[in-house]
N, C-alpha and C positions, 0 to 999 in steps of 0.2 A: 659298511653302510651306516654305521652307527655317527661316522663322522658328519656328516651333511646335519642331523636336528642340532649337534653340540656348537658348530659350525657359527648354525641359523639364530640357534640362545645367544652366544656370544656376540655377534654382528647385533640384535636386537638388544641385547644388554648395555653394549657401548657407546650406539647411537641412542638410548635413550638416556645417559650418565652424562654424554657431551651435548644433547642439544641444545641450543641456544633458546633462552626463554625469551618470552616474545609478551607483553605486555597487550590483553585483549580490553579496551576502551569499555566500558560498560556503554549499553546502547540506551539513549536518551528515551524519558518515560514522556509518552507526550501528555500525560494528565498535568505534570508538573510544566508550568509555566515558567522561561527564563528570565532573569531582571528585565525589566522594562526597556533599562540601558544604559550605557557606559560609556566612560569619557574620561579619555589621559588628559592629562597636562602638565606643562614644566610646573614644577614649584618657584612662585613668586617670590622676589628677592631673598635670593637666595646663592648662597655661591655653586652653585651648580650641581650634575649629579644626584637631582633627586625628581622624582616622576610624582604629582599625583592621579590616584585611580580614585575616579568616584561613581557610585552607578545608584541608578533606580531600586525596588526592590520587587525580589517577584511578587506577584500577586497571589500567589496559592498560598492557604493557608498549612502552617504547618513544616516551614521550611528552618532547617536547622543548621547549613552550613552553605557559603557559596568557595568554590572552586577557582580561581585564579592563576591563569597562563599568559607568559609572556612570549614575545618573539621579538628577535633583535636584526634588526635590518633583513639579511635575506634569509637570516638563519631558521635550524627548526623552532619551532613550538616546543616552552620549557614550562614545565609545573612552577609556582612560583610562592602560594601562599594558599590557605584553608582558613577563612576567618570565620566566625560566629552571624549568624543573621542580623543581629543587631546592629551591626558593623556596613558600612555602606560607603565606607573613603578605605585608603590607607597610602603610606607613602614610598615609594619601592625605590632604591638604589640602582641607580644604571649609569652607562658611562657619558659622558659629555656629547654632544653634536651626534648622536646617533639615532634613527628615525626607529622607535618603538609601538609595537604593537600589542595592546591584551585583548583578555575575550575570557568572557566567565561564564558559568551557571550555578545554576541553582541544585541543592541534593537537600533531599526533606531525611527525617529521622531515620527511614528504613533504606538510608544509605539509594536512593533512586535519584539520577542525575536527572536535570532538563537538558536541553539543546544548548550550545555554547551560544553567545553573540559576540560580536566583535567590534573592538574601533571603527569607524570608519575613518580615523584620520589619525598618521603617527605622532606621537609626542617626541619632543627634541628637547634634554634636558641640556640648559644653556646658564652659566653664572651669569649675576648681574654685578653692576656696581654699585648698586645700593640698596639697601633694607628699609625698604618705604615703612614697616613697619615699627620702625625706631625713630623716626620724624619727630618725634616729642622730644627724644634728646638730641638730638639736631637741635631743634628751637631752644631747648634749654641751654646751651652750650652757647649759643649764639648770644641768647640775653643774659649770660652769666659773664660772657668775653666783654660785649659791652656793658657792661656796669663795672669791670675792672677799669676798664679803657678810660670809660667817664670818671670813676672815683681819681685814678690815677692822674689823668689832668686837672682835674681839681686843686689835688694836694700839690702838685707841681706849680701850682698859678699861685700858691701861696692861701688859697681858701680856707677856712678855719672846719675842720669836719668833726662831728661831734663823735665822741667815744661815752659809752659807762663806764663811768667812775666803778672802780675795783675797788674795796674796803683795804688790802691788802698795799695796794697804791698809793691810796690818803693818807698811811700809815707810816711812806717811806720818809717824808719826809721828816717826820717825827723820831722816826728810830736812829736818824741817822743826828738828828741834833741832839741826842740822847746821848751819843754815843761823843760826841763832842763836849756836850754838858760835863759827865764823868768822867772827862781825860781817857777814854777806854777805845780799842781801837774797834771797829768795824770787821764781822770774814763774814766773806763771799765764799760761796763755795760753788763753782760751777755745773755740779753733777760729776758722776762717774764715769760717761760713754764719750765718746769720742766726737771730732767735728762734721762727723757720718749722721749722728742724729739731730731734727730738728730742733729737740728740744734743748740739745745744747747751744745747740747758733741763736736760740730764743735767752738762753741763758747769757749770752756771751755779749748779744744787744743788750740785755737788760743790765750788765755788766757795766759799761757807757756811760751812762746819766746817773748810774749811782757812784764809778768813782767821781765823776764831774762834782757831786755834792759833795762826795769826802773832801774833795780838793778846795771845794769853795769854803765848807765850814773847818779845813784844816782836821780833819779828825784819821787817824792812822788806819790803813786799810789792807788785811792778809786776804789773800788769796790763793788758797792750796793748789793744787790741782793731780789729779791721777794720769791725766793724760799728757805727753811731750808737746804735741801738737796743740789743744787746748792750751794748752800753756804759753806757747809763742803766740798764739793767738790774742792773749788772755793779757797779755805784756804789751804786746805794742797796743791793744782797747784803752786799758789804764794809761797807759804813756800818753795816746793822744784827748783822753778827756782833762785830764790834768794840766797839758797846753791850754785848749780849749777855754777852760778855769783861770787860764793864766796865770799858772801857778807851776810853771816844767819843770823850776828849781826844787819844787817840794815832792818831784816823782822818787820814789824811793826803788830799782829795778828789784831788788831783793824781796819787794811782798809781794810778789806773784811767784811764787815755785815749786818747781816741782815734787813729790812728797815718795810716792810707788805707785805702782800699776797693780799691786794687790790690794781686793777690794776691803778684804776687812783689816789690814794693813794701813791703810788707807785711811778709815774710819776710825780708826786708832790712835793713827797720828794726828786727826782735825778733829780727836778726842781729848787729846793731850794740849790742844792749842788752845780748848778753850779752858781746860783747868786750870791752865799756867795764864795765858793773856786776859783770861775774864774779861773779853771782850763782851760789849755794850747791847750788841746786835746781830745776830747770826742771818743770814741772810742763805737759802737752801734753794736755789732754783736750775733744774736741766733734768736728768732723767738720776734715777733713783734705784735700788735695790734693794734687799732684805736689809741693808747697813744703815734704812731711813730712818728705825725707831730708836736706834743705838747712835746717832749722830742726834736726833729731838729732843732725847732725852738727858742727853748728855749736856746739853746745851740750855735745858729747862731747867736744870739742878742747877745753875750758876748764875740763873735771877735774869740773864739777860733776852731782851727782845727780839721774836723772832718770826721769820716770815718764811713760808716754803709756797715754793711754787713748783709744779710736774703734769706731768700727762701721765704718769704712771698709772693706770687705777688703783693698782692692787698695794701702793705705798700711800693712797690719799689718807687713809680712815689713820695712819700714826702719824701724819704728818696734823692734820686734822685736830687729836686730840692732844700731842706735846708742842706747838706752836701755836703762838697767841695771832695769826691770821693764813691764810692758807690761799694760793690762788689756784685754782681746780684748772685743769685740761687747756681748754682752747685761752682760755684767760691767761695762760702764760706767755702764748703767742700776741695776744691782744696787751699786754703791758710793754711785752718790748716792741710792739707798736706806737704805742701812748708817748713811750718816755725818749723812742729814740725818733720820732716824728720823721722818720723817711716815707717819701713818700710811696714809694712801693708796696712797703708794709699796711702802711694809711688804705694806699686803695684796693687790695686785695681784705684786708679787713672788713672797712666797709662791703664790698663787694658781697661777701661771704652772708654778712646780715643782711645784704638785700637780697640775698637767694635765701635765706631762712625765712624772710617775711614772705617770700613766696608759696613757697613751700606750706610754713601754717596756714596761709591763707587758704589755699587750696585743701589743706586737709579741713578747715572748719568748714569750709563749702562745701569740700566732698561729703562731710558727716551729714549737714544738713538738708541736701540732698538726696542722700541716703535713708535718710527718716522719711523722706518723702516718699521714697522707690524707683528713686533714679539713680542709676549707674554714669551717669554721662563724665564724672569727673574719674573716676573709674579706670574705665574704658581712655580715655585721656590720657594717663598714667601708665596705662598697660605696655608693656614693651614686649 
């Protein structure tokens, strides 16, 4: 008989180890008030996939969290988020073209729910094809194309387009009849990096109109180079400024070549060129390295004239103080603008100062506006 209670415990032991928990809804307090009310909506321009939820607030005072439930076309009702009261939007992730449902309430400090409310209407998160709120650069891109387009035909029609005058510019033509003056030859050195970087192809135009001068005042012109490619490149420039000059008999193919591809190798050797050739005028422009102060200075010890030009920053301040002029950043690109007068160059230059003068313009206006306490240029700008 003893067996029926041991039975009865174990049957009630096992059924209470496996039952299934069952999740009991706290029952809504009616003292507490639920948001006012709430409202999905796709997120505007936007690539789709994103819901906003935004709602009223309750009116009770004293409320500390609202409760956030989703439901996705026919499916159940999912818990989804618990924000702060303060809080009265947020933006949920959900799939594309699928009709969405929420419903929230309100739970004050001693954890007491209100009543849920619901959508009355699903949201359907859908991509767009445009971001109305990037409109500014839209219009800026637009008036930035055409002012290329306009510079560009300009300089095509043969127009005269003003440039500033570079100190480093004014200078060329001096160093190089300097360099003619003294029987002494002219190096170019085109940088270190390859026909991958701008500042070499800015190097390589600038290259152009200065053998064209070598060629015109006869004065002898080296040209190292670290790279293979720079170099062929670097060879047919001279070859045809030297035509150009009318001068193809006085092309020498041997003072453009190549040296190594190691860089302080390299610097070494256009170290040694200028001890021995005591050339007139050292001429430093394309991208640059640690080997900047070790090629300036090397170059300042032998008396002769010298110009560097780079976009480097971090080799301007030695370039700066061992070279007697220095052409800074975008100025290198705007020289072999100047000197090799393609028109392309011309009008994206231009171009580029007329989107600068926009640009200041708009920041002294946005300042002055801002002293006032107006955001409107601001807000403009905002992306």
């Amino acid at each position: 008989m003893r067996r029926v209670p041991i039975l009865f415990i174990l049957l009630f032991t096992s059924a209470f180890l496996f039952a299934e928990e069952t999740e009991v809804e706290a029952e809504p307090n009616v003292r507490i008030a639920p948001p006012v009310s709430i409202m999905a909506m796709d997120n505007p321009s936007d690539e789709g996939g994103v819901v906003v939820v935004s709602w009223e607030p309750s009116p009770t005072p004293g409320i500390e969290w609202y409760e956030i439930c989703r439901k996705l076309g026919e499916e159940d009702w999912v818990f989804v988020k618990k924000v702060r009261a303060r809080e009265t939007s947020f933006m949920d992730a959900v799939p594309d073209n699928v009709p969405v449902y929420y419903k929230i309430r309100a739970i004050d400090a001693e954890g007491n729910p209100s009543s849920f409310i619901e959508t009355t209407q699903p949201a359907i998160a859908t991509p767009q094809w445009f971001d109305t709120h990037k409109a500014n650069v839209l219009i800026a891109v637009v008036i930035f194309v055409a002012a290329i387009l306009m510079y560009l035909r300009m300089a095509r029609t043969g127009k005269e387009l003003f440039l500033r005058r570079i100190a480093g510019l004014d200078a060329l033509d001096e160093a190089v009849g300097r360099a003619t003056e003294m029987g002494r030859p002219i190096l170019y050195v085109p940088g270190l990096s390859s026909m991958a970087d701008v500042a070499t192809i800015a190097a390589i135009n600038i290259l152009g109109p200065v053998a064209k001068k070598a060629a015109e005042y006869e004065a002898p012109l080296i040209v190292p180079n670290r790279d293979p490619i720079v170099m062929t490149v670097a060879q047919q420039v001279v070859k045809e400024a030297y035509t150009e000059a009318g001068r193809p008999d006085a092309y020498n193919p041997d003072s453009v070549f190549f040296v190594t591809d190691g860089q302080f190798a390299y610097a070494a050797a256009v170290d040694g060129i200028m001890v021995r050739e005591r050339p007139a005028t050292n001429l430093f422009m394309g991208m640059f390295y640690a080997e900047s102060l070790i090629l300036a200075e090397t170059g300042n010890s032998t008396g002769a004239i010298q110009i560097a030009g780079t976009d480097a920053v971090a080799q301007l301040p030695f370039f700066v103080v061992a070279c007697d002029y220095t052409i800074i950043g975008e100025e290198l690109y705007a020289t072999s603008a100047y000197l090799s007068r393609e028109p392309k160059l011309l009008g994206t230059l231009k171009a580029q100062d007329f989107g600068k003068l926009i640009i200041l313009s708009l920041l002294v206006l946005g300042s002055a506006l801002g002293i006032l306490g107006s955001t409107w240029i601001v807000n403009l700008l905002s992306i």
